[in-house]
N, C-alpha and C positions, 0 to 999 in steps of 0.2 A: 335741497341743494341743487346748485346747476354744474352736473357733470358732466365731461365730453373725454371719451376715448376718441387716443388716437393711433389707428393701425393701420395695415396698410393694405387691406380689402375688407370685405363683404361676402356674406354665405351665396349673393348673388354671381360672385366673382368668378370667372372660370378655374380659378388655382384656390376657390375656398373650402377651408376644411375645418377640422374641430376646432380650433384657435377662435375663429373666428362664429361658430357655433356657441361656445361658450360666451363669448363678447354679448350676442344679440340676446340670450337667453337670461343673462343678468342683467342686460338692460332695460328688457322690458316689463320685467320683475321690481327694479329701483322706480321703474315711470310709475307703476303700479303702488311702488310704497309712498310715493308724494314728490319723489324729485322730477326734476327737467334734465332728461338725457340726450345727448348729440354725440352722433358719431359721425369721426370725420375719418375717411377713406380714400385712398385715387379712386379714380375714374377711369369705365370700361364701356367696351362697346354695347349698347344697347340700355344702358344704365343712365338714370335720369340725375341732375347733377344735385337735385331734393328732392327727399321723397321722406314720407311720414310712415313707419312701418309697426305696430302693435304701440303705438303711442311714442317712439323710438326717431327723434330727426336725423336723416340720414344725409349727410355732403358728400359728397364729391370732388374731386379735385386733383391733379393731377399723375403722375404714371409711375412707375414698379420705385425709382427713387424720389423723382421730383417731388411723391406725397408727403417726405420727410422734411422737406426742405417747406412747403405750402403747410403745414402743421404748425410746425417750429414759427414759420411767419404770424399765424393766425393766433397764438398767444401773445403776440409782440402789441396786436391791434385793442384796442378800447375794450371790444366786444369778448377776445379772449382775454384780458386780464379780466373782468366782471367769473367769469368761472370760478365758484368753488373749488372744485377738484378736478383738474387733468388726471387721466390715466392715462400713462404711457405703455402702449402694449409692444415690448419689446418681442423681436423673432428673429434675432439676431443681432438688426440694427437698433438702436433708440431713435426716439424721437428730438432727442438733450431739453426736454423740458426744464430740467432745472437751470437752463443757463439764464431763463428768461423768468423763473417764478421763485420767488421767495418762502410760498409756501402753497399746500394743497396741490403737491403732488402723489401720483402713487406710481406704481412700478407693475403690469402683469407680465408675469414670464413664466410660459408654460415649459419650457425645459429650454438648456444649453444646445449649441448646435456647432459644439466642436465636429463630431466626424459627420454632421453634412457641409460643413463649409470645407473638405476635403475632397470630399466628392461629387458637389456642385463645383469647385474651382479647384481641383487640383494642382493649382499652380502659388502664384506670389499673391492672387487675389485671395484665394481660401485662406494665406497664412494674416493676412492682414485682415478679412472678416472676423477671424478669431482673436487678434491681440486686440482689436476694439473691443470684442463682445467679451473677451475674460479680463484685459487689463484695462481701457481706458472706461467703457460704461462702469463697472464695479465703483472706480474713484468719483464718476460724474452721483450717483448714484446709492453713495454710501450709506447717507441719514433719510434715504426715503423707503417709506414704505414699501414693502411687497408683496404679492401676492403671487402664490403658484399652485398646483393644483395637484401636487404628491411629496410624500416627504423625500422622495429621492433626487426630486429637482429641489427644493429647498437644501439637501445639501448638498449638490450642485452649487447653490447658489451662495453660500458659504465659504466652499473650497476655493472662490475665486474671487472673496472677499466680502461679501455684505452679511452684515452681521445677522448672527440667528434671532437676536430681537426684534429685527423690523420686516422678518419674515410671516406670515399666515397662509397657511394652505387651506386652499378652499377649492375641495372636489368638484367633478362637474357630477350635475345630475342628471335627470334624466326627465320629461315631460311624461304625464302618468293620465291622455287620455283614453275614454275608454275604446274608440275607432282602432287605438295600433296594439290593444289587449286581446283583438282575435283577428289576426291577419291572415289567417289559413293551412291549410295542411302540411306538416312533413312531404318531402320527397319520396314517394316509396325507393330510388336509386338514388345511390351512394352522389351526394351534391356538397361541395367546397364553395365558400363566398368569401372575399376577400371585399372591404369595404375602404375605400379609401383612396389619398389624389394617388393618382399615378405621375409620379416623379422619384428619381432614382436613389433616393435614400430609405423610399418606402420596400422598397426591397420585393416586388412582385414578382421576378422572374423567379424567384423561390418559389411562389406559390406553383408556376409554372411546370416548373422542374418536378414539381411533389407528386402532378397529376402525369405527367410522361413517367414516372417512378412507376406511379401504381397505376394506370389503366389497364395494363394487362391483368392484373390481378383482383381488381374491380370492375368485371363490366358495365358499361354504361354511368361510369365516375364522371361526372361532370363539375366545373368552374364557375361559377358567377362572380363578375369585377365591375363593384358597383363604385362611380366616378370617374372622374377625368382629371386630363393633365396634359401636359406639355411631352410627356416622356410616352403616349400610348401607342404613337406607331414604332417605337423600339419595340414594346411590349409587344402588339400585335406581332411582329419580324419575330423576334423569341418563340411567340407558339407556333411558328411555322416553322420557324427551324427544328423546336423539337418535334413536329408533326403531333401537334397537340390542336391545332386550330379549331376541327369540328369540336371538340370537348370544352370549351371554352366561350362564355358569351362575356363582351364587353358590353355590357350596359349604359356607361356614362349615368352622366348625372340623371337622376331619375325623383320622380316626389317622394314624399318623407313615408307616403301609405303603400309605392309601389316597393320602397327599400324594407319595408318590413317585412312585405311578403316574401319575397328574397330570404332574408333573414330568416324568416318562421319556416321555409322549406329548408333550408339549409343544414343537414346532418352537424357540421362544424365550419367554423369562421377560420381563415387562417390570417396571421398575420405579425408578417416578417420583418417589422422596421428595424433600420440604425437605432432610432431612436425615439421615445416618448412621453408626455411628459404625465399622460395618464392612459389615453389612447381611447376617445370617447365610443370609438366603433367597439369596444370589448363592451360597454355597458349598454349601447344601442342591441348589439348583439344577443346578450345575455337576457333582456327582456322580450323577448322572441323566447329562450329556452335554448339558443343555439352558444354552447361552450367554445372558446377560443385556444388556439393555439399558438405561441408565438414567443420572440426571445425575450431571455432573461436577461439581456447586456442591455435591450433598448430601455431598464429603468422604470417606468412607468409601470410596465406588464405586471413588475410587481407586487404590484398594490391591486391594481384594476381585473388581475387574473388568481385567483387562490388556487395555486398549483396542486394540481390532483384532484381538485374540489368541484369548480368552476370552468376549468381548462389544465392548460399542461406547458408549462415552461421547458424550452429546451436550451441547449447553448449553440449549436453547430447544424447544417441544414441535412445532415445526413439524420442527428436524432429527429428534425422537422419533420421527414420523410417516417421515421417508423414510427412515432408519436401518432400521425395522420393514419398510418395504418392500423396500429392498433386500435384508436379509438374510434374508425370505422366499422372495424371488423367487430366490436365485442358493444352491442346493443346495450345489456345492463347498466355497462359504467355509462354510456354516454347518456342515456336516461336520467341517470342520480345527477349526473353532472350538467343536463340539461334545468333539472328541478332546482338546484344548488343555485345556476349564476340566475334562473327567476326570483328567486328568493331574495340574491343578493340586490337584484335591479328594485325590487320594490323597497331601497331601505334609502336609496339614491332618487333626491329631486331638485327640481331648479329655485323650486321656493327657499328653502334650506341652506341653496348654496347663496343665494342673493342676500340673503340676513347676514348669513356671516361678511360674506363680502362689503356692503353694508357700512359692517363694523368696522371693517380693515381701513374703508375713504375717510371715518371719522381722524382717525389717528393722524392722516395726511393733512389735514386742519391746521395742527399745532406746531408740524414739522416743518426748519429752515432746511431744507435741501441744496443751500449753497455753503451753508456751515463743516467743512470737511472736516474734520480735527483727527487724528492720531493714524494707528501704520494700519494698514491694508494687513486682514489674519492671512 
């Protein structure tokens, strides 16, 4: 088949994160099983406008909205109506594929983004990113296919109308070479890593907050804040105001072998989102042997976290703070619970998730996507 996502960056991208980790890790899995995969993206500084990446054609094309509008164009053209299958990788916005294809589309949506479109736009824009994203895409979008990647954003995706039939979740997995199976030693001192963009729905001045809690009570507690973002000289201001700064390294974006190492020092992961739709950093994490902590309202967690087992769901950032403590302080449990999420990571792979996936683009074959018929559940 000739498939082409369309989203609206790249793991190259300065704001890219699991969304888009998952996009390139099934694509180049599909190039692998016999199809022709292109992904189309805006375009950023330093980024080449093609480029061929693990057998994966990569485009380019314009900025944070205009890529919606140059997407939606390029199906309109000779070249994109020849496509098999569009995926539309929605993250808030869509791309309205269906306005333009009659059939062979599909739908990926890794969770709802009600309470960030409140908190990125607290105003008339966040109310209006969410009547598109719960009321208008739902109806554009009824009879196509979906994919998402935990059953709590599948009933998310339900609750706001698309029917559980044309739903499949298909988890992210994990890449199982042997270079990131010995990345190097524990920390002998108590060490915190937070993996993830820095933007304000991810919620890091939590983790911030957890290490000003307890550095008194842990000497030499330190932070690792692995990625970047638009929101990190707030962040940066945060550990200064809580006089947390030397405790604390921002790392930014770093390679896939330095963030292991990170990860494999790391006593426990924390991690505070709004929201998630699986939260690839808990199973990145977990293959390292490093258990996570993190809320139970962002959804994803879980699934991705088996609470008590794996990590430790809490609901409020006061329990964030004694969860952190306790399982710093008590060696045993975070041992079992470090062998636990190993365990769990070796059961998660990208081959796995690409078959099912796979399966999900067949279905988009047969499907009219402009055929709307009956009432929104």
């Amino acid at each position: 088949m000739r498939i082409t996502f369309l989203t609206w960056r790249d793991t190259g991208h300065p704001d890219g994160g699991g969304s888009e980790v998952y996009v390139e890790e099934v694509a180049a899995r599909l190039v692998a099983r016999g199809h022709d995969v292109t992904i189309r993206t805006a375009s950023y500084t330093g980024a080449p406008a093609h480029e061929v990446i693990r057998g994966v054609v990569h485009r380019r094309s314009g900025g944070r909205l205009s890529v919606y509008v140059r997407g939606l164009a390029y199906l309109a053209t000779p070249a994109g109506r020849r496509e098999d299958v569009v995926v539309d990788v929605i993250n808030g916005l869509p791309f309205a594929a269906p306005l333009v294809r009659r059939r062979g589309v599909a739908a990926l949506v890794h969770h709802l983004h009600r309470e960030q479109w409140s908190i990125i736009y607290p105003n008339w824009k966040g109310r209006l990113g969410w009547f598109v994203e719960s009321r208008v895409t739902p109806r554009l979008y009824r009879r196509v296919p979906h994919v998402t990647v935990s059953e709590h954003s599948a009933r998310d995706l339900e609750r706001i109308g698309v029917p559980g039939v044309n739903i499949s979740v298909v988890r992210n997995g994990l890449r199982h070479d042997s270079e990131r199976l010995d990345p190097g030693p524990r920390s002998a001192t108590p060490r915190l890593c937070v993996l993830s963009r820095l933007v304000p729905h991810k919620r890091i001045e939590h983790a911030l907050q957890t290490v000003a809690a307890l550095r008194d009570e842990l000497p030499g507690l330190h932070l690792d804040i692995v990625g970047d973002g638009w929101w990190r000289d707030a962040l940066v201001a945060e550990a200064a105001r809580l006089r947390v700064t030397e405790a604390v390294t921002f790392h930014g974006h770093v390679p896939d072998r330095e963030r292991d190492r990170i990860l494999a020092r790391s006593w426990v992961m924390l991690l505070p989102s709004v929201k998630e739709g699986w939260g690839i950093a808990v199973t990145e994490a977990a293959q390292q042997g490093t258990p996570t902590i993190g809320y139970r309202a962002s959804g994803g967690l879980c699934e991705s976290v088996v609470d008590g087992v794996t990590g430790v769901l809490v609901d409020t950032r006061e329990e964030l703070v004694a969860a952190t403590r306790r399982l710093l302080a008590d060696e045993p449990a975070r041992r079992a619970m470090s062998r636990a999420a190993a365990r769990v990571a070796e059961t998660l792979d990208w081959d796995d998730s690409a078959e099912r996936f796979e399966g999900a683009l067949g279905t988009a074959l047969t499907v009219n996507p402009r055929r709307v018929t009956g009432r929104r559940r």
